[in-house]
Predicted model as a PDB file, atoms N, CA, C, CB and O in Angstrom, pLDDT in the B-factor column:
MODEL        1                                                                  
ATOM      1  N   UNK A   1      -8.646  -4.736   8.548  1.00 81.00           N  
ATOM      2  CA  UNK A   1      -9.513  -5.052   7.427  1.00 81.00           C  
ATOM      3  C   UNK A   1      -8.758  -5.370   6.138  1.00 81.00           C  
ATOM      4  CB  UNK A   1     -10.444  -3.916   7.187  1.00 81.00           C  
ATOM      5  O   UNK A   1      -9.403  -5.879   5.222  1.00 81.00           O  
ATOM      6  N   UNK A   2      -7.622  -5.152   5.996  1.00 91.00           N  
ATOM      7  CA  UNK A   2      -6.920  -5.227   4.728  1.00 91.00           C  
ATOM      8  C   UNK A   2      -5.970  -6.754   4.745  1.00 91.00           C  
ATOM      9  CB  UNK A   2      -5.906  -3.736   4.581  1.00 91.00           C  
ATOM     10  O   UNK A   2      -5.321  -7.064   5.744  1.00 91.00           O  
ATOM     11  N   UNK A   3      -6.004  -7.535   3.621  1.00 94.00           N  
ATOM     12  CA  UNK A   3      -5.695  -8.761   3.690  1.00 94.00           C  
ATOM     13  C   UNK A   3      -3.812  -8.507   3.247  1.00 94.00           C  
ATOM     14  CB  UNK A   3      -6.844  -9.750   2.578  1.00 94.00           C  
ATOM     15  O   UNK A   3      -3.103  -7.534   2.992  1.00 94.00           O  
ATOM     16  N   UNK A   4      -3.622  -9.977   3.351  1.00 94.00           N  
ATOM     17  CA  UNK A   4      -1.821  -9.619   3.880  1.00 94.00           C  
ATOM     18  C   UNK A   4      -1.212  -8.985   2.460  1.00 94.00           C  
ATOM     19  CB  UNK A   4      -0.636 -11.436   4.408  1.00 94.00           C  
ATOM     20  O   UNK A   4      -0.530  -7.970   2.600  1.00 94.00           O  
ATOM     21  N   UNK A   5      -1.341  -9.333   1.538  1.00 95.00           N  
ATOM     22  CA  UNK A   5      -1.167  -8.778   0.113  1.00 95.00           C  
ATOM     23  C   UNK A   5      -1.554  -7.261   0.554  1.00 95.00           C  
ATOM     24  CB  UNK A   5      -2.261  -9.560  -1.213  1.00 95.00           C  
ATOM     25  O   UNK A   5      -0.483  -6.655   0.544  1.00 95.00           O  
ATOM     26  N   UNK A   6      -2.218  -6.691   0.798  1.00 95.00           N  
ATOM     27  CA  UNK A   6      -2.831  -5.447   0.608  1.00 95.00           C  
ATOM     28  C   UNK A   6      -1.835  -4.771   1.488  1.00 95.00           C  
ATOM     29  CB  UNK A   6      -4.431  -5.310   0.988  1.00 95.00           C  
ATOM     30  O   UNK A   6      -1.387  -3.685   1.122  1.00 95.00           O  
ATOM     31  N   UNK A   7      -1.338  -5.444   2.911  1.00 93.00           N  
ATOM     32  CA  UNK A   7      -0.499  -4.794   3.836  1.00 93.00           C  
ATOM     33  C   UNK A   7       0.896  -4.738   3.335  1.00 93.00           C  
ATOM     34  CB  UNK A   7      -0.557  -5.452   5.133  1.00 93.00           C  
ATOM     35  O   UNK A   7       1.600  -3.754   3.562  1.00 93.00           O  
ATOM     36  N   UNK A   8       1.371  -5.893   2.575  1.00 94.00           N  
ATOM     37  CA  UNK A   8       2.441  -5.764   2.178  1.00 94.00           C  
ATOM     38  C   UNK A   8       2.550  -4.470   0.867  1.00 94.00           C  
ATOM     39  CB  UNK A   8       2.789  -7.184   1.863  1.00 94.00           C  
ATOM     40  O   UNK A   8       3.472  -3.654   0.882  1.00 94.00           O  
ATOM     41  N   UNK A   9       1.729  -4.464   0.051  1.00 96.00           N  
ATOM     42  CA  UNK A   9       1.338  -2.900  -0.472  1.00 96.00           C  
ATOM     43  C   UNK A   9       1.374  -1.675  -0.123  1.00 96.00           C  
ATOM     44  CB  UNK A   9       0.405  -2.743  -0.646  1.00 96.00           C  
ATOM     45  O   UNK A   9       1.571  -0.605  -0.700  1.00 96.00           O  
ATOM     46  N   UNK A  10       1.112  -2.070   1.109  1.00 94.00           N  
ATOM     47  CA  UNK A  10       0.805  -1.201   1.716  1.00 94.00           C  
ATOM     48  C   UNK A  10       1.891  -0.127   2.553  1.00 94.00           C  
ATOM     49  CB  UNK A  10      -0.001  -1.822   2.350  1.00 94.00           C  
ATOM     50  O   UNK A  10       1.837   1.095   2.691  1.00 94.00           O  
ATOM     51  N   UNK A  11       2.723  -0.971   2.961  1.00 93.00           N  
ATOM     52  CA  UNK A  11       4.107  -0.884   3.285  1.00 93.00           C  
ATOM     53  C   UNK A  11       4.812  -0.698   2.467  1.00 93.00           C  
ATOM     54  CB  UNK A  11       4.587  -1.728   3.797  1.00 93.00           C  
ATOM     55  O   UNK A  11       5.566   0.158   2.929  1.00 93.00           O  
ATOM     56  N   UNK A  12       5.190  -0.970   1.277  1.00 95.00           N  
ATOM     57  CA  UNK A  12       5.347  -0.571   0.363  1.00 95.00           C  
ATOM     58  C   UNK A  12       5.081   0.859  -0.076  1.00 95.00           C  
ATOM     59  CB  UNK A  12       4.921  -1.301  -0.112  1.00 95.00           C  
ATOM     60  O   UNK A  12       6.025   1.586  -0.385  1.00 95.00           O  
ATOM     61  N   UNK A  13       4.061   1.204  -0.106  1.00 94.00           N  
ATOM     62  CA  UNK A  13       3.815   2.736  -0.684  1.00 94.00           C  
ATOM     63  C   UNK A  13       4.107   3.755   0.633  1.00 94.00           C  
ATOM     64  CB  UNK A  13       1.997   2.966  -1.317  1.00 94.00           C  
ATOM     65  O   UNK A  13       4.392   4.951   0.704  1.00 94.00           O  
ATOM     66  N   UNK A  14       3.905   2.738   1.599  1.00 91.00           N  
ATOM     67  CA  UNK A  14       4.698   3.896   2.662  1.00 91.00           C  
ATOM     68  C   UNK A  14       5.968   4.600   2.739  1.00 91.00           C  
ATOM     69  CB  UNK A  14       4.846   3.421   3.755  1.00 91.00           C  
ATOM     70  O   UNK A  14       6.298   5.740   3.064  1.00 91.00           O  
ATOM     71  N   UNK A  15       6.752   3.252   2.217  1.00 92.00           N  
ATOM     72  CA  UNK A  15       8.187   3.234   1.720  1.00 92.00           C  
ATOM     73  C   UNK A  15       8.548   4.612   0.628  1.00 92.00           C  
ATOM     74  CB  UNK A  15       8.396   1.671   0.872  1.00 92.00           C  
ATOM     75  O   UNK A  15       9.508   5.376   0.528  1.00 92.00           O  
ATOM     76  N   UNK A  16       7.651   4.508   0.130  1.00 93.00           N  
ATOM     77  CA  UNK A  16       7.525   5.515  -1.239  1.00 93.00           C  
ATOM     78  C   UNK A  16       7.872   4.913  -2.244  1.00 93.00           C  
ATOM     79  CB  UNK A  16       8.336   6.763  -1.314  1.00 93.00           C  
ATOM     80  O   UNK A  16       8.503   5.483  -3.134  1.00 93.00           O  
ATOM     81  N   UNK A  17       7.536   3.656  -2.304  1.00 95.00           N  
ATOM     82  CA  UNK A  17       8.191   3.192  -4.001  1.00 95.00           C  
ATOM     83  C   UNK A  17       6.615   2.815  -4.517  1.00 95.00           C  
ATOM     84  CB  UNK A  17       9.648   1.377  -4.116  1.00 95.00           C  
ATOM     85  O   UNK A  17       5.575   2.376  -4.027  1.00 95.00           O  
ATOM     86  N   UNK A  18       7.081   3.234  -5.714  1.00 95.00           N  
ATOM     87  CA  UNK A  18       6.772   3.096  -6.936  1.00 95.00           C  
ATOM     88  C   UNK A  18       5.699   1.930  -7.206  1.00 95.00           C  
ATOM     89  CB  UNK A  18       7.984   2.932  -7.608  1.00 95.00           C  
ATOM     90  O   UNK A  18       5.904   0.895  -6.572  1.00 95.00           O  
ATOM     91  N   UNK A  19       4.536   1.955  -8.093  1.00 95.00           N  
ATOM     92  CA  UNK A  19       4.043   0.635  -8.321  1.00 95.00           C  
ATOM     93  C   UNK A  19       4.410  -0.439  -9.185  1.00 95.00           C  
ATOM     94  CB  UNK A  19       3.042   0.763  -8.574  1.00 95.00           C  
ATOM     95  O   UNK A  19       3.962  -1.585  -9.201  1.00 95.00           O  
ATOM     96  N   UNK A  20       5.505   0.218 -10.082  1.00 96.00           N  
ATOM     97  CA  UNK A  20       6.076  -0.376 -10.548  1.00 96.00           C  
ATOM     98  C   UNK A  20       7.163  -1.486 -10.272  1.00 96.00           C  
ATOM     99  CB  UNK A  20       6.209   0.274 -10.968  1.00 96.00           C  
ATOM    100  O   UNK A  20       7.311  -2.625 -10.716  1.00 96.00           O  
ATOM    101  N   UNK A  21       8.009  -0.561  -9.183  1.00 97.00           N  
ATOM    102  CA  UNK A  21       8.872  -1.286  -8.267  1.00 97.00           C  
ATOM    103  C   UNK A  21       8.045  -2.172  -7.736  1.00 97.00           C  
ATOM    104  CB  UNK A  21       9.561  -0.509  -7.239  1.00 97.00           C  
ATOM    105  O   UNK A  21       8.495  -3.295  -7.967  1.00 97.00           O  
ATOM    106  N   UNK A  22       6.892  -2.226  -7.038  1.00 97.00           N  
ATOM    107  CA  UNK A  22       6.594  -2.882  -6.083  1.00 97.00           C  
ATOM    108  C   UNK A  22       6.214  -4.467  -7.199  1.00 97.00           C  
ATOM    109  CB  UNK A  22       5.322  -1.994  -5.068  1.00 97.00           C  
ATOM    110  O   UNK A  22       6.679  -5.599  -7.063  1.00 97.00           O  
ATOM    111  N   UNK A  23       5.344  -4.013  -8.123  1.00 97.00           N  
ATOM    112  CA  UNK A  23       5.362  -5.453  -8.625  1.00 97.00           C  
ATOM    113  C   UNK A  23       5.974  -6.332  -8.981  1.00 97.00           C  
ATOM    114  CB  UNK A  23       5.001  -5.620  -9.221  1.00 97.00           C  
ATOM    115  O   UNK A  23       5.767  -7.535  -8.821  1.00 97.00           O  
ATOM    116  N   UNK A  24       7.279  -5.490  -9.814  1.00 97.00           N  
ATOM    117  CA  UNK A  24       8.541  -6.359  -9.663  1.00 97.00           C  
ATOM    118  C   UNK A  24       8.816  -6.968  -8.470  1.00 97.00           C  
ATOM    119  CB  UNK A  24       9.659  -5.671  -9.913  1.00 97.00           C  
ATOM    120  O   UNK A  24       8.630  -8.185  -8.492  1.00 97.00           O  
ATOM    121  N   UNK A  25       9.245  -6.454  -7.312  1.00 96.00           N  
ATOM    122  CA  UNK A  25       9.199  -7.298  -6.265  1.00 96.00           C  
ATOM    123  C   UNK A  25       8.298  -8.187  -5.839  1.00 96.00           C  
ATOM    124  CB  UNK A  25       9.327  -6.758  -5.482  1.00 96.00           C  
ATOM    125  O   UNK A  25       8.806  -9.212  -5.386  1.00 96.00           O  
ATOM    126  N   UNK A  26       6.753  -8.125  -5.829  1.00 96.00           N  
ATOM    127  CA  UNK A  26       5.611  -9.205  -5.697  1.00 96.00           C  
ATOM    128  C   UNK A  26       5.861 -10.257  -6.835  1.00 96.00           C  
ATOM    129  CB  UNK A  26       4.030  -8.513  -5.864  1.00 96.00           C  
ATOM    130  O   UNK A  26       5.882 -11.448  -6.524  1.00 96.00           O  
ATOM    131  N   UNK A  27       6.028  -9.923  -7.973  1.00 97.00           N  
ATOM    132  CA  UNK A  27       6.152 -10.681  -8.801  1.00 97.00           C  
ATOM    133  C   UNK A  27       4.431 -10.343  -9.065  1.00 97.00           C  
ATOM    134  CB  UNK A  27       6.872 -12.145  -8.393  1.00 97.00           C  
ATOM    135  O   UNK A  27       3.790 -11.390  -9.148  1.00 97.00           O  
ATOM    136  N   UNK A  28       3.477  -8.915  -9.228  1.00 97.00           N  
ATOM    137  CA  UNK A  28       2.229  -9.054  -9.351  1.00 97.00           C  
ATOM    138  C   UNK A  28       2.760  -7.923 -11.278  1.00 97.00           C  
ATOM    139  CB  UNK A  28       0.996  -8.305  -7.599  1.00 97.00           C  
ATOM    140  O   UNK A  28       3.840  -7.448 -11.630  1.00 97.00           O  
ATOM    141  N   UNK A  29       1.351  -7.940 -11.995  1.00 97.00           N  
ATOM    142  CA  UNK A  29       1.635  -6.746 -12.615  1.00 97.00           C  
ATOM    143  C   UNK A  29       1.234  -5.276 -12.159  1.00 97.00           C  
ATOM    144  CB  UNK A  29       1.165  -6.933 -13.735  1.00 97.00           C  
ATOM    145  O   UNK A  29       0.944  -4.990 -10.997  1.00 97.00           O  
ATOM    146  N   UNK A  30       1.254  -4.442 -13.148  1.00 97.00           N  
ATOM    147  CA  UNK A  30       1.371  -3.226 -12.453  1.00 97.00           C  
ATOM    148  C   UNK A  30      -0.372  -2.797 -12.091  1.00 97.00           C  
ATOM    149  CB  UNK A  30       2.297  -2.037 -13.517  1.00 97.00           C  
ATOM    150  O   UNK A  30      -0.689  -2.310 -11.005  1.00 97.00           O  
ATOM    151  N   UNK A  31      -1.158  -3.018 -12.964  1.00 97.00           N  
ATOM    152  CA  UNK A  31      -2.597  -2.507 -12.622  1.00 97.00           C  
ATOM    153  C   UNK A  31      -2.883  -3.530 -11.515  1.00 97.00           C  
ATOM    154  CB  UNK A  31      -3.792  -2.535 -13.968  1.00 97.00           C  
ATOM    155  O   UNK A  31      -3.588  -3.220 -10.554  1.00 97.00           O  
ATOM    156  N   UNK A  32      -2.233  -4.986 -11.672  1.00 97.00           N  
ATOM    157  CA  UNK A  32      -2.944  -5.456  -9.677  1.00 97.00           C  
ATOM    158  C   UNK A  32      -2.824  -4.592  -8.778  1.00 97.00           C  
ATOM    159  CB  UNK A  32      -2.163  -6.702  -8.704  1.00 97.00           C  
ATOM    160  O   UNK A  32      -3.619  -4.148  -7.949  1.00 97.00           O  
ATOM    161  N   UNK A  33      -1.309  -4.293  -9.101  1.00 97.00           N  
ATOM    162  CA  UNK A  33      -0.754  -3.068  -7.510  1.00 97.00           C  
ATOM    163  C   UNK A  33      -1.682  -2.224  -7.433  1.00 97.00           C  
ATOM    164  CB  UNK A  33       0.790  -1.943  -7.584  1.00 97.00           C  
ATOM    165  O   UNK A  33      -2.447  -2.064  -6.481  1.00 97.00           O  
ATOM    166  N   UNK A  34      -1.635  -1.246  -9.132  1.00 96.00           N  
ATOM    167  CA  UNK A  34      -3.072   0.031  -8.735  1.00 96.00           C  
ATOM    168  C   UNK A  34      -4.000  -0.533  -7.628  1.00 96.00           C  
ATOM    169  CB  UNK A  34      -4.342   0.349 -10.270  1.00 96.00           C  
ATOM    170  O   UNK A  34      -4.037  -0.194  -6.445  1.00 96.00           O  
ATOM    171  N   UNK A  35      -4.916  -1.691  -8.424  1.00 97.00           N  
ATOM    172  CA  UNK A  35      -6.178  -2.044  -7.733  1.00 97.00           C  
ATOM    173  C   UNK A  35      -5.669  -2.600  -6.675  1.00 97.00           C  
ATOM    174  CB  UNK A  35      -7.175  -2.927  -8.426  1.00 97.00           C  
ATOM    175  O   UNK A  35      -6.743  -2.809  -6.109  1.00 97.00           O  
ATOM    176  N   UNK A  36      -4.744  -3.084  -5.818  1.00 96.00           N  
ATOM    177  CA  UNK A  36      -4.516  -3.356  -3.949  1.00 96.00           C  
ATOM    178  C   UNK A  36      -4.713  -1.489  -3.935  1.00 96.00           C  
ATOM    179  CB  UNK A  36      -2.244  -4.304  -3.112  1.00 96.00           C  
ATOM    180  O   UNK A  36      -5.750  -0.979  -3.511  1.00 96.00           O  
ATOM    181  N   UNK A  37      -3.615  -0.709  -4.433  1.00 96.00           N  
ATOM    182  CA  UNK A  37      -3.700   0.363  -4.145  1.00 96.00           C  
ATOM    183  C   UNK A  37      -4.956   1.314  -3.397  1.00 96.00           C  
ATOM    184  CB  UNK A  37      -3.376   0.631  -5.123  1.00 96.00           C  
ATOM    185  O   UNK A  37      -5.054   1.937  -2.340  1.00 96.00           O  
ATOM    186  N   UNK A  38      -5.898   1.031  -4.650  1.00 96.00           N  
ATOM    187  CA  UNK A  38      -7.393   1.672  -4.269  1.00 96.00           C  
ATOM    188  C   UNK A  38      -8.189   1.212  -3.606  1.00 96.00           C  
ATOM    189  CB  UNK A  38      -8.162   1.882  -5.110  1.00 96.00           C  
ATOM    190  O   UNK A  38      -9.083   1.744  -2.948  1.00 96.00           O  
ATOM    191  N   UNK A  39      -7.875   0.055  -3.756  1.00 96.00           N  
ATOM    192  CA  UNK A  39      -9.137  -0.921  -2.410  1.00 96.00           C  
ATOM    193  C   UNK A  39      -8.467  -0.505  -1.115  1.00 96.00           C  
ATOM    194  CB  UNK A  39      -9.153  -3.178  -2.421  1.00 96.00           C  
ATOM    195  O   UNK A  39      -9.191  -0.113  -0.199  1.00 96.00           O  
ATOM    196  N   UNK A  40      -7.298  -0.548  -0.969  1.00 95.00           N  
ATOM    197  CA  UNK A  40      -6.768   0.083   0.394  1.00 95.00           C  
ATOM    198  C   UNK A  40      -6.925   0.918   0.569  1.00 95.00           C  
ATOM    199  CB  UNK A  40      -5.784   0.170   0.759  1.00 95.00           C  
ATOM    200  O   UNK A  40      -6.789   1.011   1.789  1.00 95.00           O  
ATOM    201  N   UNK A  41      -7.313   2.366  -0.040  1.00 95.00           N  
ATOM    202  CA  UNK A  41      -7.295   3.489   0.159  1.00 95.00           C  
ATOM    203  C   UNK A  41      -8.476   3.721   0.458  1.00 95.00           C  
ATOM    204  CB  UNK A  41      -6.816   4.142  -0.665  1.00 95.00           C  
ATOM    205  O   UNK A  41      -8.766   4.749   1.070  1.00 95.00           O  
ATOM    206  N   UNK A  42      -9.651   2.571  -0.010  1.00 96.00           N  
ATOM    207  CA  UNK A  42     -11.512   2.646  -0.287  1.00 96.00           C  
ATOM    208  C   UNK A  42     -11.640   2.013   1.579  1.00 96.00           C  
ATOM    209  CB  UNK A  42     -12.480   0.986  -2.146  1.00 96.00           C  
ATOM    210  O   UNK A  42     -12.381   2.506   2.429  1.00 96.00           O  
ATOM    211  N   UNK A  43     -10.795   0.973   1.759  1.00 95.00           N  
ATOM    212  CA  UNK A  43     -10.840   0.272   2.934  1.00 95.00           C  
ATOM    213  C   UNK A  43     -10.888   0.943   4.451  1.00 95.00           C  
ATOM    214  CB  UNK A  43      -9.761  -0.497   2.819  1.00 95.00           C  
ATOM    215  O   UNK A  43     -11.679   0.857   5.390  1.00 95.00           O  
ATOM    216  N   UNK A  44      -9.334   1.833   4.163  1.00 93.00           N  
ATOM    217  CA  UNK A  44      -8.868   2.559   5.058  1.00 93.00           C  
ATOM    218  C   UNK A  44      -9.250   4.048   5.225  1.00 93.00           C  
ATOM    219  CB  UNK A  44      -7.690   2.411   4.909  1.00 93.00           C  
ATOM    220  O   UNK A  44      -8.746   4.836   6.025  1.00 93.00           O  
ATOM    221  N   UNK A  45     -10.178   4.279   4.378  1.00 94.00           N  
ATOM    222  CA  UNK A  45     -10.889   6.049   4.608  1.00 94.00           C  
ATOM    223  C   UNK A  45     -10.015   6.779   3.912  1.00 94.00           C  
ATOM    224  CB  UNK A  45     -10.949   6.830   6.320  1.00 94.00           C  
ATOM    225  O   UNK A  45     -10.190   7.987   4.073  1.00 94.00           O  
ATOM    226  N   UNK A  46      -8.784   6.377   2.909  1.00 94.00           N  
ATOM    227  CA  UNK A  46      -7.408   7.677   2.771  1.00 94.00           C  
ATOM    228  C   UNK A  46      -8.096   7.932   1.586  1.00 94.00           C  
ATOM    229  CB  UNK A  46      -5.377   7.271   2.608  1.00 94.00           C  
ATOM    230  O   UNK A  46      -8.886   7.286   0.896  1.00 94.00           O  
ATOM    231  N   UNK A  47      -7.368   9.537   1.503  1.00 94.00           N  
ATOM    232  CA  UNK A  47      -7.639   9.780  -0.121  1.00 94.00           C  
ATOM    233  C   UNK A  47      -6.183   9.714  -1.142  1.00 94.00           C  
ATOM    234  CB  UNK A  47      -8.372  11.493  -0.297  1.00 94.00           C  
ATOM    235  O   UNK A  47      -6.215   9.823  -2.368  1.00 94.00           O  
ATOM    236  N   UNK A  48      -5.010   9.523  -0.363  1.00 94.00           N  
ATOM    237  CA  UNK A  48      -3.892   9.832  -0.855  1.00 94.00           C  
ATOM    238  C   UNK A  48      -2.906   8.905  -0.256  1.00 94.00           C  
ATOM    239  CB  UNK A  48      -3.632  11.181  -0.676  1.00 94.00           C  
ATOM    240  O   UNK A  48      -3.135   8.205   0.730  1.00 94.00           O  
ATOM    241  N   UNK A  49      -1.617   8.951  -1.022  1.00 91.00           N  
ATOM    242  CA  UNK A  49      -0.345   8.349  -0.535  1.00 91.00           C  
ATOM    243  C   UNK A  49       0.312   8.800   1.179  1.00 91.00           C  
ATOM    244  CB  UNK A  49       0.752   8.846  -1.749  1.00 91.00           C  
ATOM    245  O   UNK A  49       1.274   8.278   1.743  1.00 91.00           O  
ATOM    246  N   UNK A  50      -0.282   9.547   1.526  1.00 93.00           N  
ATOM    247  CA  UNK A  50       0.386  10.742   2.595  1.00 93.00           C  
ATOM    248  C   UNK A  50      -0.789  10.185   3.631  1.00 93.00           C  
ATOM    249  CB  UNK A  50       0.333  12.857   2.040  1.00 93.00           C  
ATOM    250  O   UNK A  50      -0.508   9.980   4.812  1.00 93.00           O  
ATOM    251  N   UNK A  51      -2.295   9.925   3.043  1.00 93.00           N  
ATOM    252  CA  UNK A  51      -2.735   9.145   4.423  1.00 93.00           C  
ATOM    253  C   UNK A  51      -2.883   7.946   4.386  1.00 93.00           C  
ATOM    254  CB  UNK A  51      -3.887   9.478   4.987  1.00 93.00           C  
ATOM    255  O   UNK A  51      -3.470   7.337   5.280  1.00 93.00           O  
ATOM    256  N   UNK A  52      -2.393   7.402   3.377  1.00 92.00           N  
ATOM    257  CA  UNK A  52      -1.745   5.513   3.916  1.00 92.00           C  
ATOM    258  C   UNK A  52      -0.906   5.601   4.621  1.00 92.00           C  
ATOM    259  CB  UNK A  52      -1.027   4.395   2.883  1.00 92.00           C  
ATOM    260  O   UNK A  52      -0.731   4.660   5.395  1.00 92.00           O  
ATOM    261  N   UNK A  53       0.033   6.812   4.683  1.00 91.00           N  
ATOM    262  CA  UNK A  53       1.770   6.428   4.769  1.00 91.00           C  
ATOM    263  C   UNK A  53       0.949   6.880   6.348  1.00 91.00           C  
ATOM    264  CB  UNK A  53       3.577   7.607   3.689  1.00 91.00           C  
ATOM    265  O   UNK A  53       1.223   5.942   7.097  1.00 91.00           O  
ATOM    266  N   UNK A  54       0.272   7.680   6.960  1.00 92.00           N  
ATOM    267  CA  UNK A  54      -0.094   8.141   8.004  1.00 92.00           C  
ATOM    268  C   UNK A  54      -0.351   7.135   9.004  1.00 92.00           C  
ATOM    269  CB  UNK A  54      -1.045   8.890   7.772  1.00 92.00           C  
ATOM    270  O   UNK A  54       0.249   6.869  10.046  1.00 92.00           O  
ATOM    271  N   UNK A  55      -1.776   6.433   8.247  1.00 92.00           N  
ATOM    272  CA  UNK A  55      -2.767   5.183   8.695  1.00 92.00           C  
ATOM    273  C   UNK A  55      -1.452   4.317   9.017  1.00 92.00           C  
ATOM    274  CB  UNK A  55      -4.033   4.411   7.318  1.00 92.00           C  
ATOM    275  O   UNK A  55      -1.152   4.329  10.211  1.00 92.00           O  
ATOM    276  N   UNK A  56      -0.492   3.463   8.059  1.00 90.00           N  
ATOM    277  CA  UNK A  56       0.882   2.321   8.351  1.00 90.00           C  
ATOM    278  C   UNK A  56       1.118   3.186   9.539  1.00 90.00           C  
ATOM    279  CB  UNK A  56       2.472   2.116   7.025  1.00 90.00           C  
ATOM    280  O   UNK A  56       0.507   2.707  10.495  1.00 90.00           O  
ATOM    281  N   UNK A  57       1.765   4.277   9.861  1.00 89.00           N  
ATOM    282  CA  UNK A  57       2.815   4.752  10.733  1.00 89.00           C  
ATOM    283  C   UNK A  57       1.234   4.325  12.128  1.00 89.00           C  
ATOM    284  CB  UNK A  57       3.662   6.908  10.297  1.00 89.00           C  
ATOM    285  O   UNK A  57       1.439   3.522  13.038  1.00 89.00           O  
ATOM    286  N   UNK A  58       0.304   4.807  12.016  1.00 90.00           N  
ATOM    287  CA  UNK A  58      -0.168   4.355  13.342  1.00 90.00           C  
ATOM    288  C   UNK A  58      -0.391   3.280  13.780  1.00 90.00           C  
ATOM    289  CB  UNK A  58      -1.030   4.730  13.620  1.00 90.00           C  
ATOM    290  O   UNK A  58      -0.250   2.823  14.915  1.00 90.00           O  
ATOM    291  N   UNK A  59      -0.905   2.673  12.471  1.00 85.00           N  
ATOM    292  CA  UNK A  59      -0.969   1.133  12.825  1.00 85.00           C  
ATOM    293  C   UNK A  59      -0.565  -0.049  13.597  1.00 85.00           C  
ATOM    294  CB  UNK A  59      -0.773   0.784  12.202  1.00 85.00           C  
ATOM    295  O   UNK A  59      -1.019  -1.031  14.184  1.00 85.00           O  
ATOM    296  N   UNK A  60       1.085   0.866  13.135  1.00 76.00           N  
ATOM    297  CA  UNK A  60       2.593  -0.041  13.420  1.00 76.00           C  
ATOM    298  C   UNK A  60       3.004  -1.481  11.989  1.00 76.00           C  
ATOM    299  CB  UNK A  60       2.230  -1.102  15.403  1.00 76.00           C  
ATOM    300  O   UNK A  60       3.546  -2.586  12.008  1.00 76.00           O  
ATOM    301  N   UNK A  61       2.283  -0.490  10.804  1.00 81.00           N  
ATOM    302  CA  UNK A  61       2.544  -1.430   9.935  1.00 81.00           C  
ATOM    303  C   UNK A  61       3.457  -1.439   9.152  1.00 81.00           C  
ATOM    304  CB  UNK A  61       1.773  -1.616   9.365  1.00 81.00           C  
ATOM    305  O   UNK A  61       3.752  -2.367   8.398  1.00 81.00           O  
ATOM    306  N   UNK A  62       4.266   0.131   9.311  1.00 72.00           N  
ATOM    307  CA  UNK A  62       5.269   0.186   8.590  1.00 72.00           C  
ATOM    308  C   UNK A  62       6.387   0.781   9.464  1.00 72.00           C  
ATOM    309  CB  UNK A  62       4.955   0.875   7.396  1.00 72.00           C  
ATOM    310  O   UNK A  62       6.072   0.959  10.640  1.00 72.00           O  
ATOM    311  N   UNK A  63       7.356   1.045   9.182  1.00 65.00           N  
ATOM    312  CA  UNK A  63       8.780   1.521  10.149  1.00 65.00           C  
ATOM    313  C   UNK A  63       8.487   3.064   9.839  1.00 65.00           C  
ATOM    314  CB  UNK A  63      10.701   0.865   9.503  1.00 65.00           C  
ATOM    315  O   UNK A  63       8.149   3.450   8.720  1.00 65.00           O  
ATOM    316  N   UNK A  64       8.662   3.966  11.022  1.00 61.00           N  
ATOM    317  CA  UNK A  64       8.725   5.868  10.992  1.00 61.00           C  
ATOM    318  C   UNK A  64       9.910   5.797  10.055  1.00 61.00           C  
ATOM    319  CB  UNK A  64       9.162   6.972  12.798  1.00 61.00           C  
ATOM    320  O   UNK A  64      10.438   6.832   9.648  1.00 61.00           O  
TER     321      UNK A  64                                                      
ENDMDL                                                                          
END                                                                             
């Protein structure tokens, strides 16, 4: 359900970086990242960083 922007976010916060980091790297600003952030989290049922990073690891969307 989450569009490729949102996965690459997504992977990202699995990573554990930062939203800051991450926009620098997208080249997005920092409140876009928030909002991928929360729509992914609204998308995927999580309430936290710990069950995105959960949801990626089952997925196979991010590396263990």
């Amino acid at each position: 359900p989450l569009t490729e922007r949102e996965k690459e976010v997504a992977r990202m916060v699995a990573a554990g970086r930062i939203s800051k980091e991450i926009a620098g790297t997208l080249n997005l600003s920092r409140r876009t990242v928030e909002k991928h952030r929360q729509n992914i989290l609204k998308k995927i049922g999580a309430r936290d960083v710990v069950g995105l990073t959960r949801w990626c690891l089952q997925g196979g969307i991010s590396d263990p």
